[in-house]
GUSE-55009 format. One record per residue: residue number from 1; x, y, z of N, C-alpha, C in turn; chain; residue in three letters. Coordinates in pm, whole numbers, plus 50000, padded with zeros to 5 digits. Atoms other than C-alpha are relative to their C-alpha. Layout:
BEGIN
- resi, n.X, n.Y, n.Z, ca.X, ca.Y, ca.Z, c.X, c.Y, c.Z, chain, resn
- NUM, X, Y, Z, X, Y, Z, X, Y, Z, A, ALA
...
This chain:
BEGIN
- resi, n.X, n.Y, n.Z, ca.X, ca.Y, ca.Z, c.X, c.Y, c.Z, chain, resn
- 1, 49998, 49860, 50037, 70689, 96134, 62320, 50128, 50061, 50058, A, UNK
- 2, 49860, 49927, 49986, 70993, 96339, 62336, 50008, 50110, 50102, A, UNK
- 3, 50016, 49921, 49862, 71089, 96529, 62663, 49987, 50162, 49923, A, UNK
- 4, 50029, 49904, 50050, 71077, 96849, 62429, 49874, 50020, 49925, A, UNK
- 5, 50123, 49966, 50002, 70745, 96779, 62315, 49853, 50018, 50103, A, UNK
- 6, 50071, 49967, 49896, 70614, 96758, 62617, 49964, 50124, 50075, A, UNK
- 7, 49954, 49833, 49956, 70753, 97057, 62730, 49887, 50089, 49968, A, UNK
- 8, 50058, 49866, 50086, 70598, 97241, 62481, 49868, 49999, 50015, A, UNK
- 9, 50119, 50007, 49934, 70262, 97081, 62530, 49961, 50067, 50167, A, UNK
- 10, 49955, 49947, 49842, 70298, 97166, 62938, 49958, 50138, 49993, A, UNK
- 11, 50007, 49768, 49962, 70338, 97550, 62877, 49934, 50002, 49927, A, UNK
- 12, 50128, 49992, 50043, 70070, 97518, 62677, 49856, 50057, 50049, A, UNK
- 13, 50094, 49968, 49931, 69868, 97555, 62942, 49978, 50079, 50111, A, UNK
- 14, 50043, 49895, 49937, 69729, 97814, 63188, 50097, 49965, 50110, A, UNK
- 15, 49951, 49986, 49869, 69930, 97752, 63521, 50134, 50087, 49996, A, UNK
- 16, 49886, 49925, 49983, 70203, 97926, 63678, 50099, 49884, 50112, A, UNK
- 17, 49913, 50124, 49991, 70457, 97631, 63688, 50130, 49953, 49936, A, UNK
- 18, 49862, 50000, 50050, 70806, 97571, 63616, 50008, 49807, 49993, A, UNK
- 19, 49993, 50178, 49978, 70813, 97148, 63493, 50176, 50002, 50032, A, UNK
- 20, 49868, 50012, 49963, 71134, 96983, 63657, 49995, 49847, 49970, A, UNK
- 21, 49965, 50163, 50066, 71059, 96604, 63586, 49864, 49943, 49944, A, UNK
- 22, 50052, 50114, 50130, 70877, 96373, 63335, 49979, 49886, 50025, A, UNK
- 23, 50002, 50180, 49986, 70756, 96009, 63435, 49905, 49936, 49937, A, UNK
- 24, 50126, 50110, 50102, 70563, 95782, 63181, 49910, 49926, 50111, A, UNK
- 25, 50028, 50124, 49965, 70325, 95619, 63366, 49948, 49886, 49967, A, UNK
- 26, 50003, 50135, 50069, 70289, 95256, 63280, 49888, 49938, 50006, A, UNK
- 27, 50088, 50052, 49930, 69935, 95172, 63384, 49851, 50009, 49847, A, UNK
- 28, 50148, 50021, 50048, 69712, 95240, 63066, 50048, 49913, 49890, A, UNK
- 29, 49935, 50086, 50168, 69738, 95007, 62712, 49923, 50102, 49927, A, UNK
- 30, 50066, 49938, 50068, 69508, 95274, 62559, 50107, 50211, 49932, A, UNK
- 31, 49950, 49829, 49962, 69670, 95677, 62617, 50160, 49972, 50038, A, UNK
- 32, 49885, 49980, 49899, 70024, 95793, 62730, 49918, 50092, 50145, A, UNK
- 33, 50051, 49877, 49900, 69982, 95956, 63058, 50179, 50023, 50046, A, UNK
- 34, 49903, 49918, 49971, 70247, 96174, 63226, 50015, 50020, 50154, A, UNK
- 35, 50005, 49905, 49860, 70331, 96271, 63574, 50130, 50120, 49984, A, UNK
- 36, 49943, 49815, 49994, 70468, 96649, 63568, 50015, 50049, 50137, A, UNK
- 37, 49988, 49923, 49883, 70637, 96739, 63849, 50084, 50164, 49983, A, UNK
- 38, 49941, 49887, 50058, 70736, 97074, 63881, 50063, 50108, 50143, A, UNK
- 39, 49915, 49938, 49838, 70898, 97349, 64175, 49860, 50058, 50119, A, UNK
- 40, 50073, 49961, 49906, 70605, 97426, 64308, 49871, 49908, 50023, A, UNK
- 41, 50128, 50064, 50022, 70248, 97235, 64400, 49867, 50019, 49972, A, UNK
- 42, 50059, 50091, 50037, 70034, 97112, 64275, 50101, 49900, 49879, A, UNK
- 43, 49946, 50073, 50195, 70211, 96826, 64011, 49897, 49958, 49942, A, UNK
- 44, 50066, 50015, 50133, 70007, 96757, 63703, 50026, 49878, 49957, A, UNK
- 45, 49985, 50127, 50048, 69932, 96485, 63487, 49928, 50046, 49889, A, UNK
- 46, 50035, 49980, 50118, 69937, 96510, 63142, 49956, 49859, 49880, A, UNK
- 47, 50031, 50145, 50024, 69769, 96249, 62927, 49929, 50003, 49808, A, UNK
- 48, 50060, 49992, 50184, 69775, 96234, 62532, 49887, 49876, 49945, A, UNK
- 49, 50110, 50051, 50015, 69448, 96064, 62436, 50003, 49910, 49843, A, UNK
- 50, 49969, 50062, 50089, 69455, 95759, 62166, 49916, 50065, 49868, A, UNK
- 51, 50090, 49938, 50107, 69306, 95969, 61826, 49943, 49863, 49950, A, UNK
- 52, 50042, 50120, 50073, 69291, 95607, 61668, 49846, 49944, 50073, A, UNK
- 53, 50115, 50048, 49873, 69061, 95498, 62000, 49865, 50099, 49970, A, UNK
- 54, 50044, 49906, 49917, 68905, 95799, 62097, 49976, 50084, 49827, A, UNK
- 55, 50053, 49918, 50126, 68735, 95998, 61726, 49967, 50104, 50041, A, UNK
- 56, 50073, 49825, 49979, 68607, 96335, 61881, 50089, 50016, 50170, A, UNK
- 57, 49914, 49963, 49891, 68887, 96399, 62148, 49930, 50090, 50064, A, UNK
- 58, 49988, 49867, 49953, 68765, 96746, 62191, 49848, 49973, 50081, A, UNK
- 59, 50083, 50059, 49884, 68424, 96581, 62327, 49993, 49971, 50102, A, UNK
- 60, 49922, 50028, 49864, 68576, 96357, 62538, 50035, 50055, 50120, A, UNK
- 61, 50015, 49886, 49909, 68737, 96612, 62716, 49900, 50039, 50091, A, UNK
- 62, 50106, 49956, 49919, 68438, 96823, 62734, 49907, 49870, 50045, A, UNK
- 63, 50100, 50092, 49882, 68232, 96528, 62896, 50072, 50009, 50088, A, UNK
- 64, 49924, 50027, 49893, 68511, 96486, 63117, 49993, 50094, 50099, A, UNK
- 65, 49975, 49860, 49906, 68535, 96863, 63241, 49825, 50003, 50046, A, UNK
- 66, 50167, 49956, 49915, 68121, 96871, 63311, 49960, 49896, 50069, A, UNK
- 67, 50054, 50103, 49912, 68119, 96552, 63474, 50067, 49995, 50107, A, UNK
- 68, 49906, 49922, 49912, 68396, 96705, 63707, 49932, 50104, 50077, A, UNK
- 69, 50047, 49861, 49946, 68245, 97021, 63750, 49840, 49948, 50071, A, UNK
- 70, 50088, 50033, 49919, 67932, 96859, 63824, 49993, 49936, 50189, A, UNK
- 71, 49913, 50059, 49910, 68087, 96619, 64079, 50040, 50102, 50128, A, UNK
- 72, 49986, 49847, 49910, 68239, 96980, 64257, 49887, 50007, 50078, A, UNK
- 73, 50175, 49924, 50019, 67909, 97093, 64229, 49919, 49942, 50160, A, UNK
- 74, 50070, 50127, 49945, 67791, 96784, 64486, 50091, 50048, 50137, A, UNK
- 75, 49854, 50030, 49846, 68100, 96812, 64727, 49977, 50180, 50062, A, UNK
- 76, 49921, 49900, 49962, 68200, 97043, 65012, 50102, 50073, 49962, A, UNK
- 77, 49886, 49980, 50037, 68407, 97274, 64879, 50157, 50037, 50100, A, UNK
- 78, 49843, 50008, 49952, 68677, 97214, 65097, 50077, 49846, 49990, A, UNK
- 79, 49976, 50110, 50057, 68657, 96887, 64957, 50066, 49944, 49865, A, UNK
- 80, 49990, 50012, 50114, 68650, 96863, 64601, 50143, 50023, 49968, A, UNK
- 81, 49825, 50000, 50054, 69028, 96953, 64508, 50036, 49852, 50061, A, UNK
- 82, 49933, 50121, 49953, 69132, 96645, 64702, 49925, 49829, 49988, A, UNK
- 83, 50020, 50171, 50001, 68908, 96385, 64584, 49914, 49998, 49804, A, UNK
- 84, 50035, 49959, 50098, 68833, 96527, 64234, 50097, 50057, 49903, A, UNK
- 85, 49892, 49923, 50058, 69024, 96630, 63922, 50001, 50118, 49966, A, UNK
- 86, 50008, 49877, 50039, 69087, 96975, 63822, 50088, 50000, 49872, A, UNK
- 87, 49953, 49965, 50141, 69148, 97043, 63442, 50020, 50118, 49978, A, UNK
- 88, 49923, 49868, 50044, 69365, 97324, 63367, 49951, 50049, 49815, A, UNK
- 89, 50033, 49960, 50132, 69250, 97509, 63040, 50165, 50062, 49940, A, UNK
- 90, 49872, 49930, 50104, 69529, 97600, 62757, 49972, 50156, 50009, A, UNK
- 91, 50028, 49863, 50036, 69611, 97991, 62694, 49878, 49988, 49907, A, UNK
- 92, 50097, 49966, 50089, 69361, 97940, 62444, 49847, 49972, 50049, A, UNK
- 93, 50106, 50063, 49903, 69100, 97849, 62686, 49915, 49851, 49967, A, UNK
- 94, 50017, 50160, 50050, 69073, 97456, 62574, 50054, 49900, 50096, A, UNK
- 95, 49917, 50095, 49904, 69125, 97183, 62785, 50076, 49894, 49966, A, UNK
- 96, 49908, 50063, 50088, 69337, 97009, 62517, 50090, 50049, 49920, A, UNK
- 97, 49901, 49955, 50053, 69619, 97055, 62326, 50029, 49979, 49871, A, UNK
């Protein structure tokens, strides 16, 4: 994917984050994933999901975000950020793009 489509995906979404670098990471045969670093922290990881694989993306997802939030749910919360993921929602309040 093209460092300008990424981009555009990126600000896509709810944070207040300036991206400064782009690294493929090499670890799935299924998805691209992304590491998004950017000037400030937290960095991100963006991860385009195989449509061919994967038929109801927007499912996916949502299983993903309530089996997260559940997860939270379980933990100290002075825990959970650091051993749990946090899914950023799009301006459009979607956790996909």
């Amino acid at each position: 994917m093209s460092l300008k489509k990424i981009t555009k995906i990126f600000n896509s979404f709810s944070h207040n984050s300036q991206l400064v670098t782009v690294r493929e990471l090499k670890s799935g045969h299924i998805n691209d994933t992304y590491l998004i670093t950017t000037t400030e922290s937290p960095n991100f990881i963006l991860q385009r999901i195989n449509e061919l694989v994967f038929k109801d993306v927007p499912a996916l997802i949502n299983n993903k975000v309530i089996v997260t939030e559940h997860l939270k749910s379980k933990l100290d919360s002075n825990m959970h950020d650091s051993v749990t993921l946090t899914f950023i929602p799009t301006e459009k309040g979607c956790y996909y793009s």
